[in-house]
RODO-2510 file (C-alpha; in nm, 4 decimals, decimal comma):
residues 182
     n   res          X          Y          Z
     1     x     8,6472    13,5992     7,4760
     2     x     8,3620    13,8467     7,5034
     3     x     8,4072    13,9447     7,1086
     4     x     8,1628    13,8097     6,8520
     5     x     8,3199    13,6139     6,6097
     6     x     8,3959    13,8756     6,3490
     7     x     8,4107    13,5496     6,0486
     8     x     8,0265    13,4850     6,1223
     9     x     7,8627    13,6949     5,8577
    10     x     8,1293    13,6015     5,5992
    11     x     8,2352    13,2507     5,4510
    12     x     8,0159    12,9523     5,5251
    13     x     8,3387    12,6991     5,6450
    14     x     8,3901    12,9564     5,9487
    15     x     8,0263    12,9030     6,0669
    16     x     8,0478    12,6295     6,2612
    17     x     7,9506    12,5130     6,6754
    18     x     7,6448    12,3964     6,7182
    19     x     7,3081    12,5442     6,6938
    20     x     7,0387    12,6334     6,8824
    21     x     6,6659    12,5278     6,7820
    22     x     6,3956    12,7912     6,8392
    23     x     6,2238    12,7924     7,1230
    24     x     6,4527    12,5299     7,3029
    25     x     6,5763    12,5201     7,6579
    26     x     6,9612    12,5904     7,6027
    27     x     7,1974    12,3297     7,7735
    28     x     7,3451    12,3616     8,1326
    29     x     7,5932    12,6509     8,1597
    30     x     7,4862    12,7430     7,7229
    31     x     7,5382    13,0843     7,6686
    32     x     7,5834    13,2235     7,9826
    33     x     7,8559    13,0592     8,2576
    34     x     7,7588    12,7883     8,4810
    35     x     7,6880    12,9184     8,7801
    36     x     7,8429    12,8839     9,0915
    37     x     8,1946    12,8540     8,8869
    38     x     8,4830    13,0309     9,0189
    39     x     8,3915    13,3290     9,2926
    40     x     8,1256    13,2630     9,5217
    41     x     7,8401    13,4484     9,4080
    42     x     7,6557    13,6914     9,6722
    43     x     7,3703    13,4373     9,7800
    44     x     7,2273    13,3666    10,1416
    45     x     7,3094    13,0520    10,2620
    46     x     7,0106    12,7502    10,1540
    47     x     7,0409    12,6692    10,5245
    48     x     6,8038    12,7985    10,8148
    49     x     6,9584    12,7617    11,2246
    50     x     6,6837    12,5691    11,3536
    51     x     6,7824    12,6150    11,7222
    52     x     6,8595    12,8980    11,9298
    53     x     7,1914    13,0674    11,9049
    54     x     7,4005    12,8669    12,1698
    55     x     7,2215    12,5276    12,1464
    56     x     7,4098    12,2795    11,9391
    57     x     7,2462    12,1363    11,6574
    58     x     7,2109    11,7450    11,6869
    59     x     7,4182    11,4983    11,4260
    60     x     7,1966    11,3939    11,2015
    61     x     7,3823    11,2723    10,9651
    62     x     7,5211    10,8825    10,9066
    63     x     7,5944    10,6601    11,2276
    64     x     7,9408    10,7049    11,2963
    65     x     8,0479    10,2841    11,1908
    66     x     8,3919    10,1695    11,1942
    67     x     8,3949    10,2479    10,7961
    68     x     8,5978    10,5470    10,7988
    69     x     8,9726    10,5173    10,8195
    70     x     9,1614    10,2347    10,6156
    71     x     9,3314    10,0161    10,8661
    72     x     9,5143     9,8131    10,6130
    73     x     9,6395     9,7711    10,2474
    74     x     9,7753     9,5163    10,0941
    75     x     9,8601     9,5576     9,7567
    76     x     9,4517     9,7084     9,6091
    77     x     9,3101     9,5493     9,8760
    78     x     9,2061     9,7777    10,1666
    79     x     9,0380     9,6359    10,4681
    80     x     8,8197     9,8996    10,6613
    81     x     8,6256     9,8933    10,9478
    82     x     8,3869     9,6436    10,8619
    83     x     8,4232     9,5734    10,4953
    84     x     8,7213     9,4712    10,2732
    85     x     8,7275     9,7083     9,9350
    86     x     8,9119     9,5646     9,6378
    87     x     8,8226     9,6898     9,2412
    88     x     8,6220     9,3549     9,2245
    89     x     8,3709     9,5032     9,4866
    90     x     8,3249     9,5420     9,8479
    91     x     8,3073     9,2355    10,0434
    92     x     8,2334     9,1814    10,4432
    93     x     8,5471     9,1614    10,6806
    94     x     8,3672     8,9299    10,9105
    95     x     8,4408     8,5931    10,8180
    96     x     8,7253     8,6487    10,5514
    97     x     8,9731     8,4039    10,4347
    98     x     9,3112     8,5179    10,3364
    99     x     9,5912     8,3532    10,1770
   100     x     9,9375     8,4321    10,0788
   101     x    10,1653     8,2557     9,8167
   102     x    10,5512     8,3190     9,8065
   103     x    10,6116     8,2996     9,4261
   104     x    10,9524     8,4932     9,4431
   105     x    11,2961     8,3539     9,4606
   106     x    11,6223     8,5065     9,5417
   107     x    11,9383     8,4074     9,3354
   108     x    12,2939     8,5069     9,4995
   109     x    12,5664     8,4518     9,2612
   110     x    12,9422     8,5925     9,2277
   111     x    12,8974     8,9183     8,9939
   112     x    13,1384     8,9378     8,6729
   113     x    13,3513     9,2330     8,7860
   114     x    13,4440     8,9896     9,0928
   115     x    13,5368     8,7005     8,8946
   116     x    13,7849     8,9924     8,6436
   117     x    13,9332     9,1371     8,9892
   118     x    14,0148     8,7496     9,0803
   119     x    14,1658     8,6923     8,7857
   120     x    14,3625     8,9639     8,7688
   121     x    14,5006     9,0040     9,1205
   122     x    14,5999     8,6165     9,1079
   123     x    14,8238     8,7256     8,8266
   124     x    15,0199     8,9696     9,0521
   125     x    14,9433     8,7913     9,4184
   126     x    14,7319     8,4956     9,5321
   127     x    14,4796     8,7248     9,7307
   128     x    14,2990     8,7774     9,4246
   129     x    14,1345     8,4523     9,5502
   130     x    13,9216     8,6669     9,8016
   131     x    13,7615     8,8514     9,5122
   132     x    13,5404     8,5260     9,4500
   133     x    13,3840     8,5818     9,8320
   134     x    13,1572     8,8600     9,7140
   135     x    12,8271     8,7611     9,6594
   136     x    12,5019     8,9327     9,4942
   137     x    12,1709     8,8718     9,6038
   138     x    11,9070     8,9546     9,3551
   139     x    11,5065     8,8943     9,4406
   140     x    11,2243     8,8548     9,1587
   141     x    10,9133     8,7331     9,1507
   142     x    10,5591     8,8354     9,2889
   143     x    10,3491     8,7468     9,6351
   144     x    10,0238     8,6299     9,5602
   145     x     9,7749     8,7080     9,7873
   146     x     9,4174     8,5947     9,8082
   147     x     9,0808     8,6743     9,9759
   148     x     8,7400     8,5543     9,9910
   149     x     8,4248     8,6519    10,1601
   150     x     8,0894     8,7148    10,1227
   151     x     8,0425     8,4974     9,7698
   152     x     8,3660     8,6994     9,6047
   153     x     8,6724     8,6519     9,5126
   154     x     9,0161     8,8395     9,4647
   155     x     9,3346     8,8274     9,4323
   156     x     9,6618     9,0440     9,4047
   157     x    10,0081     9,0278     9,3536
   158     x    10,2841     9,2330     9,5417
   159     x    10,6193     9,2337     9,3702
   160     x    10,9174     9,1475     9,5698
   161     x    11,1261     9,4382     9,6930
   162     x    11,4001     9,1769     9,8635
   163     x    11,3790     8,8367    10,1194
   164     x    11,2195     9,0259    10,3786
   165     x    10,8876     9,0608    10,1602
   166     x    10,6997     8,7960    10,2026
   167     x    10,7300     8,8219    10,5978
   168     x    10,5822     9,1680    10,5848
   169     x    10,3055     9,0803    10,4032
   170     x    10,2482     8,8145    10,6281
   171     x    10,2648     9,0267    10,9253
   172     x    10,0054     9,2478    10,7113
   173     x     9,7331     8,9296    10,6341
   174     x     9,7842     8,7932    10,9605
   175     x     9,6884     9,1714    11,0993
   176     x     9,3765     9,1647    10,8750
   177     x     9,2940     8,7976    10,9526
   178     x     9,2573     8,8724    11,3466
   179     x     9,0071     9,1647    11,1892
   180     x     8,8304     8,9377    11,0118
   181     x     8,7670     8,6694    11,3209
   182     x     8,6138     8,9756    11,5781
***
């Protein structure tokens, strides 16, 4: 896209983009490409060695803190080292409270195609009885959980995949809750 735009000179709807005062700085990257885009450009390095070759330069960068790694999540709330992060803010692990309400429920009821295979096998034999043994467990519903720390508050919820939910996210606060009492 080198070419000029060969509609310039002509009709005045085709002479549009914006415009460039006199004597103005032009805007980052305006005309020419922003540099350091794409290929690295043939520069020396903006760093000097400071040492000797051999000698290791010393870390001076941030104290290595337990910050780094996530050790838990549950749900949008992920408890570092020292500090919980949720998208209310960051709050400190030390001294957390954590709570967990079980707001799911799980229905088991005899599905339909059970109750027409019932019917129609007592027609030819009474086994068709048996049919009405099956059972269908279906789980709905959320599990709420709750922290609080440091003056803030928030508060999740985890949808339930099946019974077995709400103990794993148990396992996971009470995980986070020995965190918080070190």
């Amino acid at each position: 896209m080198t070419t000029p735009n060969p509609y310039k000179d002509g009709e005045p709807e085709y002479q549009w983009g914006p415009t460039q005062p006199p004597g103005s700085t032009p805007a980052y990257g305006y005309p020419n490409p922003a540099p350091g885009y794409g290929y690295p450009q043939d520069q020396t390095p903006a760093y000097a060695q400071t040492q000797p070759a051999g000698v290791p330069v010393p870390y001076t960068g941030p104290p290595a803190a337990m910050g780094g790694a996530p050790l838990v999540s549950i749900g949008d709330i992920t408890v570092m080292g020292d500090s919980i992060v949720t998208p209310a803010g960051t709050m400190p692990l030390k001294g957390a409270v954590w709570n967990a309400t079980d707001m799911s429920r799980t229905e088991e009821k005899i599905p339909t195609h059970a109750i027409v295979l019932a019917i129609v096998f007592f027609i030819f034999c009474l086994l068709g009885l048996l049919f009405l043994l099956m059972k269908e467990k279906t789980t709905t519903g959320f599990i709420q959980v709750t922290v609080t720390s440091g003056g803030k508050h928030h508060s999740t919820m985890i949808p339930a995949q099946g019974p077995q939910t709400f103990q794993m996210v148990m396992g996971q606060i009470n995980y986070a809750r020995s965190l918080s009492s070190m």
